[in-house]
N, C-alpha and C positions, 0 to 999 in steps of 0.2 A: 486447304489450310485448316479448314474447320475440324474433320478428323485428326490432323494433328495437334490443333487445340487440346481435343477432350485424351489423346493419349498423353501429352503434356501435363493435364491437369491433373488425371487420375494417377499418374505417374508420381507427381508431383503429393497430390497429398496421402497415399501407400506411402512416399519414403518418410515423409512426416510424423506418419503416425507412428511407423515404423523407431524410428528415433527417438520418440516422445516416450514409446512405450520401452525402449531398451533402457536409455538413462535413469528415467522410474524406477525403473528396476531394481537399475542399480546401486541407487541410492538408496531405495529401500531396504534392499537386501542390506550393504553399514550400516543402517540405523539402527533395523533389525539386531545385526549383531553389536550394536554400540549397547543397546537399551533390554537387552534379552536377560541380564541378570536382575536388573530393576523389575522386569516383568515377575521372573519369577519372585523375588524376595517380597513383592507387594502382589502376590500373588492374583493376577491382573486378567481374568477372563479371558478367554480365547477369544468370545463376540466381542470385548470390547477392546483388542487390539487388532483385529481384522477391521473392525470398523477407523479406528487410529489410522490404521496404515491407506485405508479409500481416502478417508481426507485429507494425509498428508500427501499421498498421490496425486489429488487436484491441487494441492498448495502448490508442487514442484511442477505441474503441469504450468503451470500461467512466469513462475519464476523463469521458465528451461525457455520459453517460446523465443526471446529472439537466435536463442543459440540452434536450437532445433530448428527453424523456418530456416533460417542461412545455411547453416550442415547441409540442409535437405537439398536446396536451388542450388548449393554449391557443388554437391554429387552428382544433379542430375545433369547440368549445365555443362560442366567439365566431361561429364561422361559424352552427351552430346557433341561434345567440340573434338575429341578425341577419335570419337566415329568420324570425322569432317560433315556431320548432320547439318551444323550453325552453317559454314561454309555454302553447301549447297542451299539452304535455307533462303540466307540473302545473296546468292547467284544467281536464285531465280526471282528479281526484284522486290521481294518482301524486306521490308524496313526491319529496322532493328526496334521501333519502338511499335512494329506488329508481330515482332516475333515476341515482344516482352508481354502483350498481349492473355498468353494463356498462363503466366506467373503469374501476373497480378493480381487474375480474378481467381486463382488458386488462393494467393495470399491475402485478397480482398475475405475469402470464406473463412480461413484461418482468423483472419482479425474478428469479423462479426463474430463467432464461434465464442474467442477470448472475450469479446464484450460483453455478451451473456453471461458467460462465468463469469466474469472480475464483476457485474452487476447484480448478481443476484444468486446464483450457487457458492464460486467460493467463498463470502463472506463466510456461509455455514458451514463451510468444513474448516477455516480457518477456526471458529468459533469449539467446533467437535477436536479439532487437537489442541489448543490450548484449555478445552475444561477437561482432557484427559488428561495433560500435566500435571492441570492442577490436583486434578483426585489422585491420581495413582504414580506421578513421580516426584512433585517438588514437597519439600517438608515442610515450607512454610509461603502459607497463598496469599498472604496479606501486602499492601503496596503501604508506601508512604510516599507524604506528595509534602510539597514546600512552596512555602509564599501564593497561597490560590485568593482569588479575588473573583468575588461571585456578583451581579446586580441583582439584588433578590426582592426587588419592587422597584417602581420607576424613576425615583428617587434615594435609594439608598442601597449602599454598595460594601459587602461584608466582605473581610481581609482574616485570614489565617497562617501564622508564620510557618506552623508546622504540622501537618494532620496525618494523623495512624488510622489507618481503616479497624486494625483487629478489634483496640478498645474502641475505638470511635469518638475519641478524643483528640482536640486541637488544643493548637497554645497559640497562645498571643492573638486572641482575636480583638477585632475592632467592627464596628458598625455604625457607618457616618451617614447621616441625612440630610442630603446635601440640594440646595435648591435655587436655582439659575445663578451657579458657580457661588453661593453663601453656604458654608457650614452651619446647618442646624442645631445637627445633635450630633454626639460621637458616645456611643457606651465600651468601653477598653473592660477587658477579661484577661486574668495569665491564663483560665482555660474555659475552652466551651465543649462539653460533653453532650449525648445522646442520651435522653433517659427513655430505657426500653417499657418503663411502663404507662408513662403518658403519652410516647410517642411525640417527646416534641425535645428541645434542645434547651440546655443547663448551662447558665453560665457562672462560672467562677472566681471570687476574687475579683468584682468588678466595680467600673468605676464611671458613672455616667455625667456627662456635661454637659450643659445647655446653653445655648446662647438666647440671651432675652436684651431686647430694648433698652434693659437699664441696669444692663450687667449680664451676669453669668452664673449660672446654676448648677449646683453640684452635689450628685448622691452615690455613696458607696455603698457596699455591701458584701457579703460572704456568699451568696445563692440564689439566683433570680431563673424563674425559668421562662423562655424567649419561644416567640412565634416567628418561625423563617420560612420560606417557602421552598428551601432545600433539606433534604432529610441523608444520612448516610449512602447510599443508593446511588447520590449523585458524584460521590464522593470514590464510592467501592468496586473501580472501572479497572481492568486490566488497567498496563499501558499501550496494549494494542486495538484497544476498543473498537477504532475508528476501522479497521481491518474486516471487524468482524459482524456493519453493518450493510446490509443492501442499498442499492443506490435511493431508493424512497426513503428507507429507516434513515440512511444519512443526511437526504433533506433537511428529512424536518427534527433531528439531531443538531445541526448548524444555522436551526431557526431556535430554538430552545438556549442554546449554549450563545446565539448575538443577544435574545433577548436579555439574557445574565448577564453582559458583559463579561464572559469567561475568558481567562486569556491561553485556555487550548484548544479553541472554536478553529486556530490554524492548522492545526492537528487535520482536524475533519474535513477543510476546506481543501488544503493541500490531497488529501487520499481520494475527493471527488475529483480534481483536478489529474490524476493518477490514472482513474478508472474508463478516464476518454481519450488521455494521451497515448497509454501503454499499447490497444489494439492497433495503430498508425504505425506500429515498429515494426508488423510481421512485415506490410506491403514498403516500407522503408527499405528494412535489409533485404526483402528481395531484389529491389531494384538492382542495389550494389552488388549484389550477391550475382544475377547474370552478369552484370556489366565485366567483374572478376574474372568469371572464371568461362566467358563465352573465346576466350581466345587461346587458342589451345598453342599446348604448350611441351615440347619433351621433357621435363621431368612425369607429365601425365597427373592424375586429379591430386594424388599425395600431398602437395608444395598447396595447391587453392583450398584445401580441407583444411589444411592446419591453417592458411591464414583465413579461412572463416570463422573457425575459432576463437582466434586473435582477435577478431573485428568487434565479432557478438561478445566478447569477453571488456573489451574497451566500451561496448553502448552499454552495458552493464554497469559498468564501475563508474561511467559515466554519469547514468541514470539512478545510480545511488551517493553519487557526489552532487548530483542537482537537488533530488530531494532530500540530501543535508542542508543544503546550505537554503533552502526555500522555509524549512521547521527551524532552524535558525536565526528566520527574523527578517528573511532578504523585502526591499520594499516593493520587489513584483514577485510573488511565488507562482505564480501561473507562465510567468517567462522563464525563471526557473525551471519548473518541470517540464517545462518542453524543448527545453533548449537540446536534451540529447537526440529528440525528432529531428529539430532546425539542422543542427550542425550535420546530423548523419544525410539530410536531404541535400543542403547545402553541398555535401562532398560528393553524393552521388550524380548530382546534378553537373559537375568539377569534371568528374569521373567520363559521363557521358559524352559530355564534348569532345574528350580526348580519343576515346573508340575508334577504330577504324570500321567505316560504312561497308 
């Protein structure tokens, strides 16, 4: 059984790659031809769209992996069953969950493989195609954000209703100093601006109030300029940012953003919760993926391919209706992002029982 292990496995991950690298392909090749007039008209480097197309290549490699890992066990499993290989397999008392065996630890190398990437490569190639958007196809790179709330000292927590990266200007700020649940102080601004030559922040049209022991205090003014411990920077993040760091950069990203009290610290929590779920899918849908298509069948592999498809297309949409609704607001986002693991194990497990030995 051991040499059919390793023809198993190497079988197993040739067809793998094999599919990893067709779809690529072909996907790049559309994009290719989607983006080939933008190329020219922003007349766009050869080196620096060969290199666009390596990163988005890794991007779609980690996207494609539960479709690909299933395709792959679902080819070679049905091909096997087709021969009457499985058949003979367990006739000659090998269990089913020793034939499943050389899948696994195929699918086990597959996952480790993705954990590496999704922890520390792809972020940078996600990083290399979206600063190549920014330079050489979109018109205008600047974000706007609404209603951010920042802690920007231990006791005091800055609010902005509306902030534009380009000028570097907010509206409606406030800034309350607040101390074991007593409002101290509150300074209200219609705007707070960046001034680029003292490197510190302007605020505007503002209004400060004080609370004192035997009343309340109050000073206005046209231009005051403010000490924060956030600078634009903090402000001038993609909205994919979180995507685009390493699992360490992400740390201590989500140690920085609880110290603020920032309220898209879930943002980064949820994409580390992401980066340890996601490798679990390959040896997931492997499982189901024999269990499928080990029973052979006269229509032949055609009918188990297309619904491997089907399946990896459903843990997909699944896995992007989880983490909507985790970046949402849900009160467990870690049970959220795993629940397309649970339910896909949960089925497989459904699945097993019903097998014939």
């Amino acid at each position: 059984m051991k040499l059919l292990d390793k023809l198993i496995i190497k079988d197993f991950l040739k067809t793998y790659f094999f599919v990893v690298l067709m779809l690529i392909l072909i996907v790049l090749v559309l994009d290719f031809t989607e983006k080939n007039d933008d190329f020219i008209r922003n007349n766009v480097p050869t080196g620096e769209i060969m290199k666009y197309m390596f990163n988005y290549g890794l991007y779609l490699n980690n996207l494609l992996t539960p479709i690909t890992v299933f395709i792959s066990v679902i080819f070679i499993t049905s091909r096997m069953a087709g021969r009457t290989e499985i058949v003979a397999i367990l006739s000659s008392g090998v269990s089913f969950m020793r034939m499943l065996r050389p899948f696994l630890i195929g699918a086990s190398m597959i996952a480790l493989a993705s954990f590496l990437l999704n922890g520390w490569v792809l972020p940078g190639a996600t990083a290399g195609v979206y600063n190549f958007k920014m330079e050489y196809l979109e018109d205008d790179a600047q974000y706007n954000y609404q209603n951010l709330h920042v802690k920007v000292a231990p006791d005091v927590y800055a609010y902005i209703s509306k902030y534009y990266t380009g000028p570097k200007t907010g509206y409606t700020f406030t800034l309350e100093h607040i101390e074991d649940g007593k409002l101290i102080s509150k300074l209200s601004a219609d705007r707070i601006v960046w001034d680029t030559a003292v490197n510190a922040w302007e605020v505007r049209n503002y209004k400060i109030r004080t609370l004192e022991d035997m009343g309340e205090g109050y000073q206005v003014g046209e231009e005051m300029d403010t000490v924060l411990s956030i600078t634009p920077a903090d402000f001038d993040l993609p909205p994919n940012h979180h995507e685009t760091l390493d699992l360490p950069e992400l740390s201590r990203q989500i140690k920085v953003l609880e110290d603020r009290g920032a309220d898209n610290v879930n943002f980064y929590k949820i994409e580390r919760y992401v980066r340890f779920m996601s490798p679990f899918a390959a040896i997931i849908l492997t499982f189901i993926g024999v269990i499928v298509a080990s029973k052979k069948t006269r229509g032949g592999s055609g009918f188990k391919i297309a619904l491997g498809f089907l399946l990896a297309f459903v843990y997909i949409i699944l896995f992007l209706l989880s983490r909507t609704f985790a970046e949402a607001g849900t009160p467990y986002p870690i049970l959220a992002v795993w629940s397309p693991n649970i339910i896909f194990a949960l089925t497989g497990l459904v699945m097993y029982k019903t097998i014939p030995r």
